[in-house]
C-alpha positions in Angstrom: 162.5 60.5 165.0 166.0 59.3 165.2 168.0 62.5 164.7 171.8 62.0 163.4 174.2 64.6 163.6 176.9 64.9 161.2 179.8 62.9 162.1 182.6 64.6 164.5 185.2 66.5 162.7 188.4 66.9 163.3 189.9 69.4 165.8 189.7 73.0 164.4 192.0 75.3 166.7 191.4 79.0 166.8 194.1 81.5 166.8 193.2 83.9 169.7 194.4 85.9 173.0 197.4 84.2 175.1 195.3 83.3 178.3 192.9 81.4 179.8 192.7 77.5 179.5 192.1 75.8 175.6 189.1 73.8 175.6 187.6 71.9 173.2 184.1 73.0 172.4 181.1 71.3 170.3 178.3 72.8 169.0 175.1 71.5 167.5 173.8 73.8 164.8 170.0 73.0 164.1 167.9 73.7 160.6 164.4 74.2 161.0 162.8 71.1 159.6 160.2 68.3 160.2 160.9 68.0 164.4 159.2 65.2 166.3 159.4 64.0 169.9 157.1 62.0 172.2 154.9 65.0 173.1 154.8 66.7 169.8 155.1 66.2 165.9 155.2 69.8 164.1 155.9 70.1 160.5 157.1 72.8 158.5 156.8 73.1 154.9 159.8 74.2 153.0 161.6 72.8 155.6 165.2 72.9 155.2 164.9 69.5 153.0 167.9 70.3 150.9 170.1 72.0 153.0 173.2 69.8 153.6 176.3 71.9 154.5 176.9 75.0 156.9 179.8 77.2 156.7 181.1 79.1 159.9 183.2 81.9 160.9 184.6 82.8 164.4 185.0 86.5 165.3 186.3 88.4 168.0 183.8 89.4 170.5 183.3 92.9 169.0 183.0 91.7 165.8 186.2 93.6 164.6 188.5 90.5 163.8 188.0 87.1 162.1 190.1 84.6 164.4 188.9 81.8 162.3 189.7 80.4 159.2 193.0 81.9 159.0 193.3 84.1 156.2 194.5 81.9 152.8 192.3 78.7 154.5 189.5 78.6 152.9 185.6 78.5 154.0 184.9 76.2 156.9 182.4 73.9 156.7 180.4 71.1 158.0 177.7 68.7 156.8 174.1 69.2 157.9 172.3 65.6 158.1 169.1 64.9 159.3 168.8 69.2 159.8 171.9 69.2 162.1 175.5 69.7 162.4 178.3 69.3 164.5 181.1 71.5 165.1 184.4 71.2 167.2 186.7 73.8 167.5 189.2 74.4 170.2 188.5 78.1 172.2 189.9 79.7 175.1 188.1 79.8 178.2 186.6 82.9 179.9 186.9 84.7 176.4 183.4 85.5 174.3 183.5 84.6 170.6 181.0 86.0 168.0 180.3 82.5 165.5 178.9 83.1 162.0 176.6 80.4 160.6 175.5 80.1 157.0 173.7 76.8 155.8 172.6 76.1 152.3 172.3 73.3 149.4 175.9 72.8 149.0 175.4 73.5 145.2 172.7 75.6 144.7 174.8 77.7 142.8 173.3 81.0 144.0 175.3 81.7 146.8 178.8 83.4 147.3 179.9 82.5 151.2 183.8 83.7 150.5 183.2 86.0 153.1 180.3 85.5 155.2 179.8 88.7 156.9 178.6 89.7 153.3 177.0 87.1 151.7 176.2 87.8 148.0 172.9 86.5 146.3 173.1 85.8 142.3 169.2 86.3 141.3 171.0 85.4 137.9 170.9 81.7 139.3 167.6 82.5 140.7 165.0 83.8 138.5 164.3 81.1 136.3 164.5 78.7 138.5 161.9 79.6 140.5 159.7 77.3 143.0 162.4 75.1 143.7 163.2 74.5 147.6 167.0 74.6 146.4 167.5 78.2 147.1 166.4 77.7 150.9 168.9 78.9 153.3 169.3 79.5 156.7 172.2 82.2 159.1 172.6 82.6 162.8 174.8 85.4 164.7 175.7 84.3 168.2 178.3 85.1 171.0 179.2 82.1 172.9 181.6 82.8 176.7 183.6 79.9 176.7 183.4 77.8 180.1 185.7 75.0 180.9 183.1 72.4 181.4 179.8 73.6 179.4 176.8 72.2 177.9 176.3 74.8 175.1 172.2 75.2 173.6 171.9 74.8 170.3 172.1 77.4 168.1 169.3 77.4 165.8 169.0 79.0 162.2 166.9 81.4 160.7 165.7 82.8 157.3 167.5 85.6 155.7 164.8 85.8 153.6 161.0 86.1 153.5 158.9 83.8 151.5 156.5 85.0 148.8 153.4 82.6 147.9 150.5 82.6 145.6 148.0 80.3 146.5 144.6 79.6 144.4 141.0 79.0 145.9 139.9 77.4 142.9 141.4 75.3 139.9 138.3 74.6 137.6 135.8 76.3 135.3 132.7 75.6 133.7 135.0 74.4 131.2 136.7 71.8 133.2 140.2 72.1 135.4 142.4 75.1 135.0 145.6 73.7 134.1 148.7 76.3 134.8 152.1 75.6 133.1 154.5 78.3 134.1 154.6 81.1 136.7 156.1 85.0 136.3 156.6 86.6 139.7 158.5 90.0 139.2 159.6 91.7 142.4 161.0 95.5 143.3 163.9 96.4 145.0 165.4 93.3 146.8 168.8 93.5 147.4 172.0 91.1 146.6 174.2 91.0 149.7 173.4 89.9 152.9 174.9 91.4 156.2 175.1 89.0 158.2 175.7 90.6 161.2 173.3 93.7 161.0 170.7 90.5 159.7 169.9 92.6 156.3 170.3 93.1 152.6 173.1 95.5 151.7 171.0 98.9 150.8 174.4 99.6 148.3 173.5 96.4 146.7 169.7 96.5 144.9 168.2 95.5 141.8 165.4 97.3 140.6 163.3 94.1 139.5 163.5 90.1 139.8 161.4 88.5 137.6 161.2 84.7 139.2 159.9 82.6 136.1 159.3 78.5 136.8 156.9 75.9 135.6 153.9 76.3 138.6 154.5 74.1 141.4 150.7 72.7 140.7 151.3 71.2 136.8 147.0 70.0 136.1 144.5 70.0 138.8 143.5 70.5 142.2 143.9 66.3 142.3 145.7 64.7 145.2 149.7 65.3 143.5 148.3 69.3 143.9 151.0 71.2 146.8 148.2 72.5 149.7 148.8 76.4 150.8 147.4 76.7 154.4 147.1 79.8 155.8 144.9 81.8 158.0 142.9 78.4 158.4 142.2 77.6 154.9 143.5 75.4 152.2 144.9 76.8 148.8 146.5 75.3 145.9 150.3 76.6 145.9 151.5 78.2 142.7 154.5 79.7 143.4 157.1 79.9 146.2 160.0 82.5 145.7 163.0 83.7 148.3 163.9 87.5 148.0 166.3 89.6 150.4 165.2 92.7 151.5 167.1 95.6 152.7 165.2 96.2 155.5 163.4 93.5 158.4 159.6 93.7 156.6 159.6 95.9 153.9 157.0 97.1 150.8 157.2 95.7 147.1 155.8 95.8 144.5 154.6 92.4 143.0 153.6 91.5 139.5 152.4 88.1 138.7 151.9 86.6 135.4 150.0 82.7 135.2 150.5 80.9 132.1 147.2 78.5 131.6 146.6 76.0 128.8 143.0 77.3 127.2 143.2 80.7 128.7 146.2 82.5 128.4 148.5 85.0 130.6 146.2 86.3 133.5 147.6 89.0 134.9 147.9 90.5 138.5 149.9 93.7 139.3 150.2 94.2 143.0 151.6 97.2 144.6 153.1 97.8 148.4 153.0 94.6 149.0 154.2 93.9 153.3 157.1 91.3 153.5 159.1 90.1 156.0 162.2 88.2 157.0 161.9 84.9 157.9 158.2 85.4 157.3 155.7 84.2 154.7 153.8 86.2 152.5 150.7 84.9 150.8 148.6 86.1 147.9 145.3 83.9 147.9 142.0 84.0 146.6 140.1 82.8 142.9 143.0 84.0 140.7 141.9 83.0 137.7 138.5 84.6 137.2 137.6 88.8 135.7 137.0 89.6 139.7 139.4 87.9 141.2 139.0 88.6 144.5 143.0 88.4 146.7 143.7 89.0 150.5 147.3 88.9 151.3 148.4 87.6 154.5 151.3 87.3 156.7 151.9 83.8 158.1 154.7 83.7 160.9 154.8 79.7 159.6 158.4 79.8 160.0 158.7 81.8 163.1 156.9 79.3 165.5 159.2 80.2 168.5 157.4 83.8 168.7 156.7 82.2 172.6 159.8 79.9 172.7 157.8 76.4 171.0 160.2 76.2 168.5 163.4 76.6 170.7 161.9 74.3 173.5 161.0 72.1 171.1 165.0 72.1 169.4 166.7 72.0 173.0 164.6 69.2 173.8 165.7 66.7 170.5 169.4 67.9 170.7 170.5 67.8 174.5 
């Protein structure tokens, strides 16, 4: 796949200590997304499809002090194309620099990246606008030493988030197909700010519920336009797909789903303790729409695939 990164930008100098040589640096910033090369095509749903800019801060190396922007300058950003970016700045050599990355659909709406050590969430945005790939994002933390002549690896984003599914084993009755037209998915205690360096929501910053309403990602059928949920092997149809912040790396919610279906009505499911995880899918599968409705949750590491270093190998290899 012919991979084009975002055109060079001009020279961004950063303000820093008195010695060492000024170099200009470039760094590739890569979104996971649909990666192929010669040896291997892997595919990631929700992957990254609508993100198209990435802001960036540059710190100090102990974090203390924002070198870049200047204060009164503005977010810095750069376009993401083809789920990469490129970014020159001028550094000085020998010195370690702590870079903030945030990408994100550039307007999404939902996102406050004023300041991105704290990056604010509005579920106001959110929760009726559930299902919708929009709200992906993606952060990185990383100290880079400065060499004079340097290849630099690419830095490569993560979720802040986890990813909560529902996924159905079957879609017909007796009675014919089971036809869903909107989706209630109401969630405990996810929090509004993300810290970007501690890589967590802000425990001062919580709402009690988030009720994630959206017409169902499957409109009719089971047919061939029906989203597939794989997991754990098998195939599921995909109902509902919602990003929550938690104030902790996994955490427990509660989960209370409501399914809207023509001919039937509101079936129910309350959930409690639910396991989620950063960066991590959670799926609740099984025949939802019958009196014994049988569910299994799992945890699908789908977008952690670099658990053994794939993913990165796979990264270093398309963008050096």
């Amino acid at each position: 796949m012919a991979l084009l990164l975002a055109g060079a930008c001009q020279k961004n100098e950063v303000s820093t200590l008195s010695y060492g040589e000024e170099v200009e640096v470039t760094l590739t910033v890569a979104v996971p997304g649909t990666l192929a090369t010669k040896a291997v095509e892997t595919e990631l749903v929700s992957a990254g499809a609508e993100t198209d800019i990435v802001y960036y801060e540059i710190w100090d190396a102990d974090k203390t002090k924002k070198l870049y922007p200047k204060a009164g300058e503005g977010t810095k950003s750069e376009v993401v194309e083809n789920n990469a970016a490129e970014i020159n700045v001028s550094l000085v050599t020998d010195q370690t620099y702590t870079f903030i990355f945030w990408a994100q659909n550039a307007s999404c709406g939902a996102y406050d990246v004023t300041d991105l050590t704290s990056v604010s969430i509005d579920y106001e945005v959110i929760k009726n606008k559930g299902n919708d790939d929009v709200f992906d994002a993606f952060y990185a933390v990383k100290q880079i030493e400065i060499k004079k002549s340097a290849n630099y690896d690419p830095i490569i984003l993560r979720r802040p988030f986890a990813q909560l599914n529902f996924g159905a084993s079957v879609m017909s009755t007796d009675l014919g197909p089971i036809v869903v037209d909107s989706t209630y998915v109401t969630v405990s205690q996810l929090s509004t700010v993300f810290k970007t360096f501690e890589g967590i929501g802000d425990v001062n910053n919580v709402v009690e519920d988030v009720r994630f309403a959206a017409k169902g990602l499957v409109s009719a059928t089971e047919g061939e336009n029906a989203q597939i949920l794989n997991t754990n092997a098998k195939d599921y149809t995909w109902l509902t797909m919602d990003y929550m912040l938690m104030t902790e790396a996994s955490a427990t919610v509660d989960v209370n789903a409501m399914f809207r279906v023509y001919g039937i009505g509101d079936v129910l499911h309350d959930i409690p303790s639910v396991s989620i995880k950063k960066n991590h899918r959670t799926n609740i599968v099984g025949d939802l729409f019958t009196a014994d409705a049988q569910l299994n949750i799992i945890i699908d590491p789908n977008f952690v695939l670099d658990d053994e270093g794939e993913y990165d190998d796979i990264i270093k290899e398309l963008y050096n």
